[in-house]
N, C-alpha and C positions, 0 to 999 in steps of 0.2 A: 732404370730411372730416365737414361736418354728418350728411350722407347716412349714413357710417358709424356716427356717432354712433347715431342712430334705429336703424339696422340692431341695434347691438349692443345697445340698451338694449333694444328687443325682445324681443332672445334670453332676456336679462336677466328678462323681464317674464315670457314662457310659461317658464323654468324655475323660477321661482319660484313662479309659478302651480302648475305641477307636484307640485312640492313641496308645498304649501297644498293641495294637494287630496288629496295621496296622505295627509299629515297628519291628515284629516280623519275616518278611523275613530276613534270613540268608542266604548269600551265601558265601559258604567255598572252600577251591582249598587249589592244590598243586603245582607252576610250577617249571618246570625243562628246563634246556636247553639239547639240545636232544641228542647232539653228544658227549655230558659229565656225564649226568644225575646226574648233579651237581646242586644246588636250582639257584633259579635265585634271588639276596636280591635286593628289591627297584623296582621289577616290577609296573608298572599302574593297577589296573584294576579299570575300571570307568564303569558306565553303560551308555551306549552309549545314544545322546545330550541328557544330564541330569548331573547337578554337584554330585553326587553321586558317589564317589570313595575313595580307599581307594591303600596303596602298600604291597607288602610281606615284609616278614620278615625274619629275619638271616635264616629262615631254609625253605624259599622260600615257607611258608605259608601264608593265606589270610583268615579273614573275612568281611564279608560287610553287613553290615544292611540296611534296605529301608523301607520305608513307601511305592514306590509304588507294584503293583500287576500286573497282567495280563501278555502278552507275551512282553519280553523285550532281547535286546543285547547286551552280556559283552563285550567289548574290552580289550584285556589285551597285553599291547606293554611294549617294553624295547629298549633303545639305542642298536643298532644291530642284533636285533630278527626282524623277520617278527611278524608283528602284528597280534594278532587272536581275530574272533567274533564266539561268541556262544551264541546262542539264546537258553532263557529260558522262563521256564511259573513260574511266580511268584504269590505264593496262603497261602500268610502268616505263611511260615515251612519254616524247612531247608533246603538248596539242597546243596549239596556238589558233585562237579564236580569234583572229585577225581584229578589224575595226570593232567598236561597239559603240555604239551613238548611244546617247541617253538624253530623251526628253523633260523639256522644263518640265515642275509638277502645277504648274500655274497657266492659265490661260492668259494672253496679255501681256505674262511680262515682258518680254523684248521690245515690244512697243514703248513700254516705262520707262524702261530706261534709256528710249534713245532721248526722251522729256529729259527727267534726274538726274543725265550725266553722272552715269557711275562711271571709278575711277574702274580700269585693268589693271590687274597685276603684271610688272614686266613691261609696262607701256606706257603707262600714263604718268607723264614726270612728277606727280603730286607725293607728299607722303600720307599717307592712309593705311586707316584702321578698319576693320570691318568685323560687325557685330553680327552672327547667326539667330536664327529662329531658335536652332536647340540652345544657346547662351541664354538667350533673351527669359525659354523657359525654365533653363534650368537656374538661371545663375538671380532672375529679379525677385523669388520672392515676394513678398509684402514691400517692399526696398519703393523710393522712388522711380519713376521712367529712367530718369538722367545718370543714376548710383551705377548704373548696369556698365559706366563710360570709365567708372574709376581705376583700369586697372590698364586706361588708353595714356598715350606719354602724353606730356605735355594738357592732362586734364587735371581739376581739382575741384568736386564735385561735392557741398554739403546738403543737408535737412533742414538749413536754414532756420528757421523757428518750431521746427518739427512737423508743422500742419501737411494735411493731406496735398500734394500735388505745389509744396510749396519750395520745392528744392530749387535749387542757385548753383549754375555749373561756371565754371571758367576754362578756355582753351588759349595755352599761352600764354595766360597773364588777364587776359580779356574777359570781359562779361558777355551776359546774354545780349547786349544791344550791341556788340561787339561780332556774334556767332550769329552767320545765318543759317537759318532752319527750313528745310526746304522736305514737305511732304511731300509725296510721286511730283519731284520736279518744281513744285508750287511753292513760292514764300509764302512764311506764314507769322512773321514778325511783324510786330503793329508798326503799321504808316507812317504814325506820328511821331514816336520815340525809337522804333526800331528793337521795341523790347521782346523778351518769349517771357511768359507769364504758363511754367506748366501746368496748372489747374487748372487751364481752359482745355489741356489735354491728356488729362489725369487717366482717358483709359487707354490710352495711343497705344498701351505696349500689350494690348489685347491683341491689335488689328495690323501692328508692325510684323516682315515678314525677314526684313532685312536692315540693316543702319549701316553707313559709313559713315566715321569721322575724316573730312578730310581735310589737314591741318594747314595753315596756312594760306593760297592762292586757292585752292582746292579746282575741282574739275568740272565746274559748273560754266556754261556758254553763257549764262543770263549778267547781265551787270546786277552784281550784288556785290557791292564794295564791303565788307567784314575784313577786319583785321588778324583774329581770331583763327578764323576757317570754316567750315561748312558741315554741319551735323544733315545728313543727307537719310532720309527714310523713306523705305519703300513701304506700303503698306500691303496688306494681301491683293491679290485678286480674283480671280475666279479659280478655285484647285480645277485641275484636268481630272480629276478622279472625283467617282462619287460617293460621299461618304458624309463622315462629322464627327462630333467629337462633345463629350458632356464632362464641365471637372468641378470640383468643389475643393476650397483650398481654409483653412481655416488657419489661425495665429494667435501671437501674445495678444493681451489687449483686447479681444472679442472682435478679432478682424476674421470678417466671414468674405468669403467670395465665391459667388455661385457661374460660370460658364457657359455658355453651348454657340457650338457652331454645325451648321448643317450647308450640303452641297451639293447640286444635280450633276456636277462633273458637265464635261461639254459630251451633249447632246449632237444625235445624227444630223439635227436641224438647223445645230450649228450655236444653240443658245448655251447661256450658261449662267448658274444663278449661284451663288455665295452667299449665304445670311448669316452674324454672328452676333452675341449680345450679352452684355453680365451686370451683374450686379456687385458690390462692392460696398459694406459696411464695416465700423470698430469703431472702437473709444479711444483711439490715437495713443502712442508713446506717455507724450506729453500731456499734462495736465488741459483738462478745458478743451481737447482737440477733435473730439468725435466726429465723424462724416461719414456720408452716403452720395454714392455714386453710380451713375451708371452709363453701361457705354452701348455705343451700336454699329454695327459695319452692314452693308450690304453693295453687291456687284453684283451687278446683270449684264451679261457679252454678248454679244450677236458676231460670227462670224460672218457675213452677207458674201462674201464671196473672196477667189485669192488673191482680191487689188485692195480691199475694204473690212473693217471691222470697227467695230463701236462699241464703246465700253462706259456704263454709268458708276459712279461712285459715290457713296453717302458714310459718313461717319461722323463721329461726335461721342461725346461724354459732357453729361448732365449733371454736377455736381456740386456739394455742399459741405462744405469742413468750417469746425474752429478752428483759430488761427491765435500764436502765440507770437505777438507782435512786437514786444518790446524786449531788450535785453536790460539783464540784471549785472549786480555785483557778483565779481566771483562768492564775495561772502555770504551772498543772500542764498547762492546753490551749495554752499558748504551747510547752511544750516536748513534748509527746506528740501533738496536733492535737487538732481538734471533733470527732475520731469515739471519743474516746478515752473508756474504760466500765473500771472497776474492777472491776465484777462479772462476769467469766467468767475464762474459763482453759481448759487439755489436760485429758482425762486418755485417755491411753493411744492420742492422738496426736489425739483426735476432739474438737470445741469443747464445752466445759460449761459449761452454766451456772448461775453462782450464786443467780443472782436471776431467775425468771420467771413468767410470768401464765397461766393454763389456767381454759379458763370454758365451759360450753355453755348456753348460757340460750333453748329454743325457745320458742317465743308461737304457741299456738293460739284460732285465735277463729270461731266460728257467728254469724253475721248474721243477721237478717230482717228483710225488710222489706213493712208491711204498707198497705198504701192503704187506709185506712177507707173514705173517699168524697171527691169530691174537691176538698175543703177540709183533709182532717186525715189525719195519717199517723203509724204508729209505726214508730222505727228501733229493734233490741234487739240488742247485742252480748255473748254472752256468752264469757270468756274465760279463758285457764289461761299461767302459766308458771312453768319449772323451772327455777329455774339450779342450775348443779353445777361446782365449781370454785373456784379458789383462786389464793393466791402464794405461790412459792419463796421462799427465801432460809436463807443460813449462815448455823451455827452452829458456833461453837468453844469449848473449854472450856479452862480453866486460864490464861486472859487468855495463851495463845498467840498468838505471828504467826503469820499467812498466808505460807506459802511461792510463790516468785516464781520466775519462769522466769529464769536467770541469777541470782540475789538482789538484782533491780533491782524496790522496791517500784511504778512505773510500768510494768511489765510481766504481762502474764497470770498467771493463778494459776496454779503450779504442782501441779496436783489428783493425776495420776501420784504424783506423792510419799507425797500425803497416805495416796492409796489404798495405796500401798504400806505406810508406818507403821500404817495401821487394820490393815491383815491381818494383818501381824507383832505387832502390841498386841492383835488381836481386839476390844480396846473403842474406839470411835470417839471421837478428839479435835474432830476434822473432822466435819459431820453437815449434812444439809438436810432443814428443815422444811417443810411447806405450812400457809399459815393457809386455812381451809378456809372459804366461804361459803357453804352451800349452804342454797336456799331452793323454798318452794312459794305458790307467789300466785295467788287465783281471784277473779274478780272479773265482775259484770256492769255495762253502760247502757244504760240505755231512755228517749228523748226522745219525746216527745208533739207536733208540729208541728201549728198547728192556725191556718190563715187565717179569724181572724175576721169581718171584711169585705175591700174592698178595698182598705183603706192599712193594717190593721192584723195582724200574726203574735202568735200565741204559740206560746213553744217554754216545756217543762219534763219534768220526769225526775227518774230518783235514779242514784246512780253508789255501788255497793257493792263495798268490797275486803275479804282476808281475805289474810294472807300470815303465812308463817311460818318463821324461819330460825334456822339454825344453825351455832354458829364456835366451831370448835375446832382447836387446833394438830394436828398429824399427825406423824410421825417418815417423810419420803422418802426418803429418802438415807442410808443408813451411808457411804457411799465408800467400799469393800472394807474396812470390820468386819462385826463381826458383832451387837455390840450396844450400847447405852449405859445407862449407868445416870441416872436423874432419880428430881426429888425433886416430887410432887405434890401437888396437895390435891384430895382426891376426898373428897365431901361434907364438907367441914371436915375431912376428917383427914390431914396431911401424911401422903407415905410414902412411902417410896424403893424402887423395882423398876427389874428389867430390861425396857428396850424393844426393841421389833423392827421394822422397816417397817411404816407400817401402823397404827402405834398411838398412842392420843391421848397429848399433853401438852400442859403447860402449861396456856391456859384452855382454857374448856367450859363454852360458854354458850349457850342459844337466846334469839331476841327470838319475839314474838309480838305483832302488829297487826291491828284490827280495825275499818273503816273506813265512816263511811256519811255518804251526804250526798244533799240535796233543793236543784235549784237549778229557777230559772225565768226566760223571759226577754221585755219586750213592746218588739215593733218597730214603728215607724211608717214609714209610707216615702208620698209622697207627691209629684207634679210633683220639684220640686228637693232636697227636703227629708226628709232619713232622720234616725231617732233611734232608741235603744234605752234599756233600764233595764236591769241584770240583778240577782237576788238570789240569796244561799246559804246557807246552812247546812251545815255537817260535822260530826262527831264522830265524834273519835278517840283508840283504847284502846291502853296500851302494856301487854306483860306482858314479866316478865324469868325464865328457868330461868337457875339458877347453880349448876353441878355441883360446882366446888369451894369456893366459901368458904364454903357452908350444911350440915348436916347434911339426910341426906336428910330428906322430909318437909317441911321447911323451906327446899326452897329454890327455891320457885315464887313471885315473888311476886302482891302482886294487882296487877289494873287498875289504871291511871292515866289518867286521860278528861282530853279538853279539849274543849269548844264552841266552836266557831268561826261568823263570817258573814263575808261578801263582799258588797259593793253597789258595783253602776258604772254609769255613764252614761255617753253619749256622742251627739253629733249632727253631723250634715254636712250641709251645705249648698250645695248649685251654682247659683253665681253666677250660671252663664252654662254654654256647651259647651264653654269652656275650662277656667274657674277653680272650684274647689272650698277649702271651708273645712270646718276640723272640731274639733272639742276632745271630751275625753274626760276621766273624773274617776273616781274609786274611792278605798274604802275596805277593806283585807282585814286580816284576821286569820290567823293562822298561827298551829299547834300550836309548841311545844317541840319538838326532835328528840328522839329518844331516850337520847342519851348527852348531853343538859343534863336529862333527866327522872330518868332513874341514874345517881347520883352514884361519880366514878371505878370503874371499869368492875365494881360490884355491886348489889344491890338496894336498896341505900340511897336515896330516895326526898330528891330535891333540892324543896321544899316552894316555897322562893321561886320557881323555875322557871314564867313565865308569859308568856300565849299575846303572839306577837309581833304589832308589826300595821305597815301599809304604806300609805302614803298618795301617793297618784300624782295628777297633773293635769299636760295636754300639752294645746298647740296645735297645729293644722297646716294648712299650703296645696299647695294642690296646682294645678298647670295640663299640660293634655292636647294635643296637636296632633294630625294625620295624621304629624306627623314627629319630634315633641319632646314630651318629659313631665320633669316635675320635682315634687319633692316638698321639701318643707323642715318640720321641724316643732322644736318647743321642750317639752320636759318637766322635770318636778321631782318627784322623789321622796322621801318621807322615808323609814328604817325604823326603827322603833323597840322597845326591849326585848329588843333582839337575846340571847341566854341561848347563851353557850358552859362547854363544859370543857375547859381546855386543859393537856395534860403537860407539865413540865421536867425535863428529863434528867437524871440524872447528869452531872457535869461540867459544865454550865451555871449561867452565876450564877441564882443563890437572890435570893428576896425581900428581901435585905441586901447583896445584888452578892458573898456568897461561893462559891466555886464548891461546885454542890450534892451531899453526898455519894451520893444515892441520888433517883432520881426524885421527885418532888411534886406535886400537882392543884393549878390555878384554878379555882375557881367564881365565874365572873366571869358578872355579871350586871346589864341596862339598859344595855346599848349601844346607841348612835341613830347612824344617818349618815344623810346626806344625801349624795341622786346627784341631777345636775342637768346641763344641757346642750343643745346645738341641733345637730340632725342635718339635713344634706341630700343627694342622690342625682339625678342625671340622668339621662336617656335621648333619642339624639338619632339619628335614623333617616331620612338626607337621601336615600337611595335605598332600594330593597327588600336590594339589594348588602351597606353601610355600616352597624353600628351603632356609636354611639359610648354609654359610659358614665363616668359621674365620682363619686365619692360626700366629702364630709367630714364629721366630727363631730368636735367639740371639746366636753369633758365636763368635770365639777368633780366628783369623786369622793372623798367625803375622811369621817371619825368626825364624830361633833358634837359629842361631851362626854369630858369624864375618868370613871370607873366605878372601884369598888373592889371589890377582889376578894378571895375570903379561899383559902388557901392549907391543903391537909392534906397529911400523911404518907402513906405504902402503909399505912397500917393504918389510918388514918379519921379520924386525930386533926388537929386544928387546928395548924397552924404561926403562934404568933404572935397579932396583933391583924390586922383588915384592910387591906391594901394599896391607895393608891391607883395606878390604872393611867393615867400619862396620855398619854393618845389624841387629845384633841380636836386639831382641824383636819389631823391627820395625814393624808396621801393614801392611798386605797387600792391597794395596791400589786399589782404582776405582772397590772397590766391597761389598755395604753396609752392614755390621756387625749386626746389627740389621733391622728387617723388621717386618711389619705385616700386613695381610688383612681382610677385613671386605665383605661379597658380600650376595644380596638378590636377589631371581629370584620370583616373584609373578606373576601365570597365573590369574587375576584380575575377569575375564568369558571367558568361553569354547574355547579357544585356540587366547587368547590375552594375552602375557606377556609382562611383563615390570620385566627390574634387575638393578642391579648399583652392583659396584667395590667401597672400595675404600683400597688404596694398601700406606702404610707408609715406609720410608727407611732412616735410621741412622746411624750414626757410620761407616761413609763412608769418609774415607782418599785416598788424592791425589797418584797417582800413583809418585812413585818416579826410579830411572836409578840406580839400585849399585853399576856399577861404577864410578857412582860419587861422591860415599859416600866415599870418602880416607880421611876424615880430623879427627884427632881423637876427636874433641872437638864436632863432631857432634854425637858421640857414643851417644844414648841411645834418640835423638830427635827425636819424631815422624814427619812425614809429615804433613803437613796443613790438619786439618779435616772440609770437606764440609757441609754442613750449611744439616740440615733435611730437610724434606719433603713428599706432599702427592697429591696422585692424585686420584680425580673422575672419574669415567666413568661409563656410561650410555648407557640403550640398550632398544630395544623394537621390538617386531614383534608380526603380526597379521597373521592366516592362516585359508584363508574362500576359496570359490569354487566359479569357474568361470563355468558355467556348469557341466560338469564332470570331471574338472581337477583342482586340486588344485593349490593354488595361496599362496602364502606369502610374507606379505609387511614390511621390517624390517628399521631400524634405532638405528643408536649408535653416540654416544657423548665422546668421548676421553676427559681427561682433562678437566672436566666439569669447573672447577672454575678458569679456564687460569690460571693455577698457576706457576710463574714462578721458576727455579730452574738449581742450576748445574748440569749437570747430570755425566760429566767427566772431568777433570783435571789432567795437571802435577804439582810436588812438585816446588815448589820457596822457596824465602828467607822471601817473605810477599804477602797478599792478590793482592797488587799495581802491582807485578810482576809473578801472577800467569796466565796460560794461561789453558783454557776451553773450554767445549764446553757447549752450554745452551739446557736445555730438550726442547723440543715443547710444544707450547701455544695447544690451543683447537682445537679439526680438527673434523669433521663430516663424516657418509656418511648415505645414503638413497638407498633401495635398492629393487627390485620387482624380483619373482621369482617366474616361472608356471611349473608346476610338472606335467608329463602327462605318 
């Protein structure tokens, strides 16, 4: 029995051995990316078809054990690198494949980003989020551009009234006139208000290659004062490889979208051409919301030699959606459902709509980029864009109703009718207008990069705008008349004519801005320890054209200037290869918008009206693994002097709580809040297979004082003495205060993954109007707080080969559990008379795409 014992413990002992030895292939590396020779953390490297992989690590190191032997090939990819294979002989030793460089897969980008100011990881004091190309495809679906941002700390991100390209983000508490938006480097926020309107760039996430959100101060050289922080997009440019790619993605709701991108890779000659372009149709979630869109990319590179290269850029989305404009009673979506929209209807059996958005806003831009010698370089962007475009909406006259399909005021517009009464009347009761925005914006930047010695950069530049626009009503729509009569004021002279399609009313205004600024910025970087300073300068001109309330001659006005600076700091510090530290601090300045400069909508000159300013400081930590990262950081912001003008309607109480006969202006002025809050985010990567991610942020978003406002008539007269508004410690509303997300990507076997979202959002209060806040007894009441909520979402794609051309078959599930929820609201007096909009049920799409 002993005897068998030794026998089998033997066996025991040479299989095990066996094993230990076949174990014993190591393969070791270093990779780098090449044009930085900076490590590359979270690289693949897999041994090709075989689940055998492992990633780098903080310091862009690699090992990888195997049981198999013989001649075998590494793969080793990362988001943005070309992919590399290296064939080895495997003979149970080490082999260590020393350095490995991996080039961009894009011609151009390092140029990009020395414009864009992307933040580093481990460097650059900011805290930042950053979006991938494979996120972008896998994770947007049918979903808006902005929804892809929801699972970032400190975002809260709706569908807004559901329409095509009509989503509403907030970072921090802030809105979109709040976030600057910065395409390859460029603003792209309107002049006048400072607002993002995404339907001007409904196909942006065709031709996006890359996004960082950078919260707070963010890492941008240009003065762009946001309180917010910085949604930063790179868009493609020229791939180094020659290829392309064709997908069709279809969805709920008859949303089709057809693809194609094609690419000559860089040529011996040194050129390089990019073309890409889609199409984009459906009949929306939401009732009345249908649209078509379409978008287009093209880049052409000229490498001219190794001090110079030029790069052209064009893109744009052409687009058209209804739009569900008004919010309802919760009661009126309990008995109609969330897809339910007031503004559409028939006419003459075919969907119309009342209310919709039509915009073409293309962005062309020439690049160079020049290598003085090599310590110093110039990057120059010079750029153009056009938008052209506007919104629908009815009009009725003679405080008529809307006729309704059946005479059920919850059902479609009955348009047929109307059309019929206009043609029988000839003159149109029923009409649709367009408020027209059309503008021209030119602009150039040119940074100077210039490595002093070896710890120390300076970058500097100026960034010059010139924009100019113009909003006038338009007459769209007769609905079978023929014509209407209106009453107008062109140059100060009312006067009543027939109108036809086509023809202006109502206002008729141009703005005109005129924009320049000098920034600079000195970095340090040395062993563990990076710092920066950065300075700025802006000024900025407003001019107002007012075609009707001025006689001609009179009615241009002059300039209105503001000076502004920016100054920030920032340093970080690594403790170790794990742990990093960082803090950041600024001080900026911000112009007046336009319409707190012109006092209610003429050229009346708001004198009190002065420059707002924003005062930021964050800490933050950070720790890195080969498999784990985390970030957490804490910021405080103030803003102060805030300067709005804000309308009361007709029918709305007045500054004495009467209800108001006719419209009225605030000129409400020195508003302060404070945003404040701690954000953190995970990343936890226990195989090459598995990622896991998590993120929370809990925020205090809230006014900081009461402000008094004074109140006029439509004719300029004063109403009254001044009003106080009180505001202090009110919450900032329609922008959740608490959020968190949970997200897993599992490649399951050899390039089939499956992931899910799921994204939580709290302590989310109704948006409320401050001047409507005059009653003293309402001091210190919060707005109605929105009920919680969460949502699922689901993803999956497979990628095999269709002969020699790769092929990937995806699928994603929005809102997996229909969960219903508010997603926007204004303040009431109770839930019975609050009015909403409802987030979207569940939406799908399915999508093929061949890679060649």
């Amino acid at each position: 029995m002993q005897h068998k014992f030794y026998v089998l413990f033997g066996m025991l002992l040479v299989l095990f051995s066996t094993t230990f030895a076949q174990a014993q292939s190591l393969l070791k590396g270093h990779i780098l990316e090449e044009s930085t020779n900076e490590p590359i953390i979270g690289a693949n490297v897999i041994i090709k078809k075989t689940t055998d992989g492992t990633i780098t690590n903080i310091d862009g190191d690699f090992e990888l054990k195997t049981k198999l032997d013989g001649k075998q090939t590494i793969v080793v990819s990362f988001v943005g690198m070309l992919s590399k294979e290296i064939d080895v002989e495997l003979n149970n030793s080490t082999i260590d494949l020393g350095e490995i460089m991996m080039k961009s897969d894009a011609v151009g980008l390092d140029e990009v980003k020395i414009i864009a100011s992307v933040a580093q990881d481990r460097k650059t004091p900011v805290a930042v989020s950053t979006v991938t190309p494979k996120e972008l495809e896998s994770k947007l679906g049918n979903s808006e551009f902005p929804s892809v941002l929801k699972s970032t700390p400190g975002v809260y991100t709706t569908n807004d009234g559901g329409g095509f390209g009509d989503s509403r983000i907030t970072l921090r508490g802030f809105g979109n006139d709040n976030i600057a938006v910065m395409i390859n480097g460029i603003p792209v926020n309107d002049m006048e208000n400072s607002a993002v309107y995404w339907s001007n760039w409904a196909g942006l996430s065709d031709v996006t290659r890359t996004m960082q959100v950078q919260r707070g101060m963010g890492a941008s050289k240009l003065a762009v004062p946001t309180a917010g922080g910085t949604i930063n997009i790179l868009t493609k440019t020229t791939d180094a490889e020659a290829g392309g790619s064709i997908g069709y993605v279809m969805g709920n709701d008859g949303y089709q979208k057809l693809a194609m991108t094609t690419s000559t890779g860089l040529m011996s000659n040194g050129w390089a051409i990019t073309l890409s372009g889609s199409k984009t149709v459906g009949n929306g979630y939401i009732d009345g919301t249908a649209f078509e869109g379409y978008s287009y990319f093209a880049n052409i590179s000229k490498i001219i030699n190794k001090n110079h290269t030029v790069a052209f850029n064009a893109f744009g989305a052409k687009q058209w959606h209804g739009q569900n404009r008004s919010k309802q009673l919760v009661s009126t979506y309990e008995d109609n459902g969330r897809r339910y929209n007031q503004d559409w209807g028939y006419l003459n059996g075919e969907e119309y709509n009342g209310r919709a958005n039509f915009y073409s806003k293309p962005q062309l831009s020439l690049n160079h980029y020049w290598t003085l010698n090599e310590k110093m370089n110039i990057a120059t962007s010079l750029y153009a864009s056009f938008g052209n475009g506007g919104g629908q909406s009815l009009n009725i006259t003679d405080n008529r109703e809307l006729y309704h399909l059946g005479g059920n005021v919850n059902n479609p517009i009955d348009f047929t009718r109307h059309y019929q009464e206009n043609g029988e009347n000839g003159e149109s009761s029923l009409y649709r207008i367009a408020s027209m925005n059309n503008h021209s914006w030119y602009g150039g930047i040119t940074t100077l990069s210039w490595e002093i010695n070896e710890y120390l950069n300076f970058t500097g530049g100026a960034d010059v705008r010139y924009y100019y626009g113009e909003h006038y009503q338009r007459l769209d729509d007769l609905i079978g008349g023929e014509y209407i009569t209106v009453s107008r004021n062109i140059f100060g002279q009312r006067t009543e004519h027939i109108a036809h399609v086509g023809d202006k009313m109502g206002y008729d205004n141009d703005g005109e801005v005129i924009w320049g600024s000098l920034f600079s910025q000195l970095e340090y970087s040395k062993d563990n320890l990076s710092a920066f300073v950065n300075a700025a300068a802006a000024s900025v001109n407003y001019r107002r054209y007012d075609y009707g309330n001025y006689e001609e001659g009179e009615h241009i006005s002059d300039f209105q200037g503001s000076n502004t600076f920016s100054i920030k700091s920032g340093v970080n510090y690594n403790l170790d290869q794990h742990h990093n530290v960082f803090f950041n601090t600024g001080y900026f300045q911000r112009p007046p918008m336009m319409n707190a400069v012109f006092m209610n909508h003429t050229n009346r000159v708001n004198d009190e009206a002065i420059n707002e300013g924003i005062f930021s400081a964050e800490i933050g930590y950070g720790y890195r693994s080969k498999t784990f990262a985390a970030n957490v950081n804490a910021y405080y912001t103030k803003w102060m002097n805030k300067s709005m003008v804000r309308t009361q309607r007709a029918g709305q109480p007045g500054p004495g709580g009467e209800p108001l006969p006719e419209d009225i202006y605030a000129n409400i002025l020195g508003m302060n809040a404070v945003h404040m809050g701690v954000e953190a985010d995970v990343t936890w990567k226990p195989t090459h297979r598995i990622t896991v991610t998590g993120m929370g942020s809990v925020g205090d978003w809230r006014w900081a004082n009461n402000v008094d406002a004074t109140f006029f008539d439509q004719n300029q007269n004063q109403i009254g003495d001044q009003e106080t508004l009180y505001i202090k410690d009110l919450k900032v509303g329609n922008a959740a205060q608490l959020t968190a997300a949970m997200g897993i990507d599992y490649e399951i076997f050899n390039d089939f993954k499956l992931g899910a979202d799921y994204v939580f959002n709290g302590n989310n209060y109704t948006y409320f109007d401050p001047a409507q806040r005059t009653d003293a007894a309402m001091e210190g009441v919060q707005a109605l707080k929105l009920p919680t909520f969460g949502l699922l979402d689901m993803r999956a794609n497979y990628r095999f080969k269709i002969g020699k051309v790769d092929a990937i078959v995806s699928g994603n599930i929005n809102n997996v559990l229909d969960a219903e929820y508010i997603a926007d609201a204004t303040d009431a007096a109770d839930w019975m008379s609050m009015y909403a909009y409802m987030g979207m049920g569940r939406t799908y799409t399915i999508g093929f795409k061949v890679e060649f």
